[in-house]
VEXMIKE-883084 format. One record per residue (C-alpha): x, y, z; residue in one letter; residue number from 1. Coordinates in steps of 0.1 Angstrom, whole numbers. Each point is the difference from the previous one (the first is absolute). Layout:
! VEXMIKE-883084
     X     Y     Z aa   i
     X     Y     Z  a NUM
...
This chain:
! VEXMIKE-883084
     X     Y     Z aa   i
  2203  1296  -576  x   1
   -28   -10    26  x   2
     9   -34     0  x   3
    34     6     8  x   4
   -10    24    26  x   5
   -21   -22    14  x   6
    26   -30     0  x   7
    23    26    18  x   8
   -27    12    26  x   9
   -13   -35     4  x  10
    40   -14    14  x  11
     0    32    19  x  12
    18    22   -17  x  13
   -12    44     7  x  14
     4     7   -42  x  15
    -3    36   -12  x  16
   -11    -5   -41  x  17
    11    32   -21  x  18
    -2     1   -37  x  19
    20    14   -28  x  20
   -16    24   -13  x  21
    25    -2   -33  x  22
    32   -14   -13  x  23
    30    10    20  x  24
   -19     5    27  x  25
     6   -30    23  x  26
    38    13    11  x  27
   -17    32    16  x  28
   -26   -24    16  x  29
    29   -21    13  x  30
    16    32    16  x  31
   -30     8    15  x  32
    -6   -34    19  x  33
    33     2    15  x  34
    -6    34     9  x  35
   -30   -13    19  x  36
    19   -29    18  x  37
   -12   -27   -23  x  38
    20   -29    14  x  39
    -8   -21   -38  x  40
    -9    13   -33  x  41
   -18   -23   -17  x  42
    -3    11   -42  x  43
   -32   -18   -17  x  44
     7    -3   -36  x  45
    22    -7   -26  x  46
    44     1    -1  x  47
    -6    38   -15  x  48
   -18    10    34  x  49
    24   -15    19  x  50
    31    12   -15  x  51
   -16    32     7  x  52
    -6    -6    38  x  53
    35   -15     3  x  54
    16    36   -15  x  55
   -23    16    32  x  56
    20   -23    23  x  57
    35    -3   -12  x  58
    25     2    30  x  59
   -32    -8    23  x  60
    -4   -26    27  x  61
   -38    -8    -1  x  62
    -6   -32   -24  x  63
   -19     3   -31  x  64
   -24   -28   -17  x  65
   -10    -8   -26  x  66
   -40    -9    -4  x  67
    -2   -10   -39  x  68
   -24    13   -21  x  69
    13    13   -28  x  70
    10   -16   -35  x  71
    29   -21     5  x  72
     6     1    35  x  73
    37   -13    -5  x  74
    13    11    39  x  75
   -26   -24    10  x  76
     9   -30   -22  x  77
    37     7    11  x  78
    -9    -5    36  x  79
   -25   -29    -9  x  80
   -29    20    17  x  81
   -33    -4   -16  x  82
    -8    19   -28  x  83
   -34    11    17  x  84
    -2    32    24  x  85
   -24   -15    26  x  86
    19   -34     1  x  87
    34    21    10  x  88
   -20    25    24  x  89
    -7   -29    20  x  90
    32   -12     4  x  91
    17    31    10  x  92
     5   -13    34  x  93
    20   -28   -13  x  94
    26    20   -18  x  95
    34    12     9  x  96
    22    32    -8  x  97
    27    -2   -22  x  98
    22    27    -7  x  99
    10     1   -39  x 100
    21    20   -25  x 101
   -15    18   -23  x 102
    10    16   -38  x 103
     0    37    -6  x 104
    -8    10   -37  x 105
    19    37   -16  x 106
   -17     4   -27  x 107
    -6    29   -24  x 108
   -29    14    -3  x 109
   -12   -13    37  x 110
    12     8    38  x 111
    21   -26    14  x 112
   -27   -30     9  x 113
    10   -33    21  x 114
   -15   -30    -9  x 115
    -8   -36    19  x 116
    -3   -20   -36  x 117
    20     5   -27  x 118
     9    27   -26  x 119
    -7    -5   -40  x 120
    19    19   -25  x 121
    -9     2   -38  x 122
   -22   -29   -11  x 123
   -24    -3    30  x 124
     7    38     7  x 125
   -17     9   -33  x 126
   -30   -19     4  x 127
    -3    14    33  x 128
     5    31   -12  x 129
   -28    -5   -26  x 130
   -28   -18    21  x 131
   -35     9    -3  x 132
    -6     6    36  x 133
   -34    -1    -7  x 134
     2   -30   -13  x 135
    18   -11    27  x 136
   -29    10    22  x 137
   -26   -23   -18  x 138
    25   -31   -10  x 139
    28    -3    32  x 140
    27   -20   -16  x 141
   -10    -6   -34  x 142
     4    38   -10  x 143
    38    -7     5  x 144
    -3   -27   -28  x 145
   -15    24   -22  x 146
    18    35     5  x 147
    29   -32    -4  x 148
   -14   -15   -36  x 149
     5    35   -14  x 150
    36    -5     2  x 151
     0   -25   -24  x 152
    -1    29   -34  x 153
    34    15    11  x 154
    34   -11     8  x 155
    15     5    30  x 156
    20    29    16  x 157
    30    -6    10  x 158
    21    19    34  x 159
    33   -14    14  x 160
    -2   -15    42  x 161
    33    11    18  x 162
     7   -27    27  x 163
    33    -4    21  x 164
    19    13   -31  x 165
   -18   -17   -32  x 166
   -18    19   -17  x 167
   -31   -26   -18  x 168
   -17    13   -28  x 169
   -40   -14     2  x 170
   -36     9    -5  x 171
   -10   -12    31  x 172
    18    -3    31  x 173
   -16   -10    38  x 174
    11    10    34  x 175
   -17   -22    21  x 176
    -8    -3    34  x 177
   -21   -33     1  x 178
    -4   -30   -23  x 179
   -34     7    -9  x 180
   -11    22   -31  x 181
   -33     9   -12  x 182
   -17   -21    27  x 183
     7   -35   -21  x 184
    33     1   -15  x 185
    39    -2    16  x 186
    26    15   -18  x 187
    20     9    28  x 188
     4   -35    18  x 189
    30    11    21  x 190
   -18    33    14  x 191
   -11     2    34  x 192
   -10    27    21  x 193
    24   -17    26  x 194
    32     9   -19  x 195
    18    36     0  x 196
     5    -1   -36  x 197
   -21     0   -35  x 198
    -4   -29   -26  x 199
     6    16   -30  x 200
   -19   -17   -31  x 201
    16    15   -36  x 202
   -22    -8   -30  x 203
    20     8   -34  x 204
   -14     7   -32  x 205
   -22    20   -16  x 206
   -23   -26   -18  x 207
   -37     1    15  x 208
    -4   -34   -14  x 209
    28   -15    20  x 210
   -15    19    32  x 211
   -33   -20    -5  x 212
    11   -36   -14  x 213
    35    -1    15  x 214
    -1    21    32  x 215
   -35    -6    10  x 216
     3   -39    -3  x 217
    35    -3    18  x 218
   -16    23    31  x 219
   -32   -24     2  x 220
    20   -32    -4  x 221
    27    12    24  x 222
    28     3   -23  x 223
    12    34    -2  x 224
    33    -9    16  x 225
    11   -23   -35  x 226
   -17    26   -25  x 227
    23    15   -25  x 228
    -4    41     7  x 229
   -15    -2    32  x 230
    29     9    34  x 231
    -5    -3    37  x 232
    26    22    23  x 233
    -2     4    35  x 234
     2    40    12  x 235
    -5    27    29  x 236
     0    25   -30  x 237
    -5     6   -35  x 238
     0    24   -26  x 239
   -26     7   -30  x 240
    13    23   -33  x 241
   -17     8   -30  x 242
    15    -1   -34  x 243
    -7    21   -29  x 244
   -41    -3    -5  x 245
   -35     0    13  x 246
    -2     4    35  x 247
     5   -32    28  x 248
   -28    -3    25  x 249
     5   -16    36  x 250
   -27   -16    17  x 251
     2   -10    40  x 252
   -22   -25    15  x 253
   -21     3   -26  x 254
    -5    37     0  x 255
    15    24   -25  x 256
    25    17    15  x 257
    26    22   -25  x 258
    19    -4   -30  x 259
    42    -4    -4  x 260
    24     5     9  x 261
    -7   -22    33  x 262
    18   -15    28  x 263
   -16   -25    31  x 264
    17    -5    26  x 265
    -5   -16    38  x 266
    -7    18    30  x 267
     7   -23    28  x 268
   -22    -6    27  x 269
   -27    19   -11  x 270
   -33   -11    11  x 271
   -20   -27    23  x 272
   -25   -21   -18  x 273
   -22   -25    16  x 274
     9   -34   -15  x 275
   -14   -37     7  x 276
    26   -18    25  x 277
    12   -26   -28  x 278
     7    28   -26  x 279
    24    15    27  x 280
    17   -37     6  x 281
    14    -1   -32  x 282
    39     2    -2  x 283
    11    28   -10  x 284
């Protein structure tokens, strides 16, 4: 935090610094700055902390940015910003507002929650769900990979995804906002925060073994798109219901977040974000 105040002071920028004092905290911080006349909220840490600014500032005009400095930073990588906080902080000046859409989660369990990212039901949900945050804590990314290598003892759940009329049944199924997932990986190459609409990824099947031979090596070779169980659909909304058994947990940019039933959907025009110039060039 004091070098990226001091990269903000330093290119002239008058930078208020106010910590979270605990999870779910960040939103009420967010109201507050705008209550001040903040004119730019800047959240310094990882997507978690700034999906929880962005639900302070919903239906706002003041940009938010993103300083990274969290575990996978993934709205970072999307806008190909550096993935360290005092690199970004100095280059605020050169950044532009974009207005975006945004998804809203309905889950059970949970108020309604927007989300920048992406929302992860059933596979990714679970280990979510189960993560040591602790753990978490000492070992950033790598506590994802091991709340994830319990999953290999039991077989998948499955739920049924309800888009435009088919209804999918899966263990895993991604509404995502960008292309980026977990920081490294891309299984939703046709996102962007740029369209009004979700890429839907459906993973079928409830074999754990197929999630980490099969599934895992199509998503890091980029071949999701010609693997056998494995569906892309493009859609504003979409619908999450359990079916007879344990219970179906929902995870949103990277947060836990609810169980099913579920439904995303967009809300248009939703929020400013500061962006670099040749993200905001792109075609849309």
């Amino acid at each position: 935090m004091a070098r990226v105040l001091e990269a903000l002071r330093a290119a002239g920028h008058r930078v208020t610094a106010l910590e979270t004092p605990a999870p779910g905290s960040a939103a009420d911080l967010a109201r507050q700055c705008l209550g001040d006349g903040a004119d730019l909220v800047l959240a310094l840490g990882g997507d978690g902390t700034l999906n929880e600014a962005a639900n302070g500032m919903i239906g706002t005009q003041v940009p938010l940015a993103v300083i990274p400095a969290g575990t996978a930073n993934v709205l970072a990588r999307e806008l190909g910003l550096p993935c360290r906080g005092p690199a970004v902080a100095a280059r605020i000046a050169e950044l532009v507002p974009l207005r975006i859409h945004v998804g809203l989660l309905r889950a059970a369990g949970r108020p309604p929650r927007h989300f920048l990212l992406m929302a992860g039901v059933g596979f990714d949900g679970h280990i979510v769900y189960h993560l040591d945050v602790g753990l978490k804590a000492r070992l950033g990314e790598l506590a994802y990979w091991v709340s994830a290598a319990k999953e290999i003892a039991r077989r998948q759940d499955e739920f049924e995804a309800v888009v435009q009329g088919r209804r999918i049944p899966c263990s895993f199924a991604l509404a995502s906002r960008v292309k980026n997932y977990a920081g490294y990986m891309r299984i939703a190459r046709g996102a962007s925060l740029l369209r009004d609409d979700f890429q839907l990824a459906i993973f079928q099947g409830r074999s754990t073994l197929r999630y980490y031979s099969v599934y895992l090596f199509s998503v890091l070779a980029g071949l999701t798109d010609r693997t056998r169980g494995i569906s892309y659909l493009y859609a504003p909304r979409a619908e999450f219901v359990p079916l007879p058994g344990p219970e179906i947990h929902v995870q949103v940019d990277g947060e836990y977040a609810g169980r099913l039933p579920a439904s995303v959907e967009i809300v248009r025009d939703a929020l400013t974000i500061l962006a670099p110039p040749s993200f905001c060039s792109v075609s849309r």
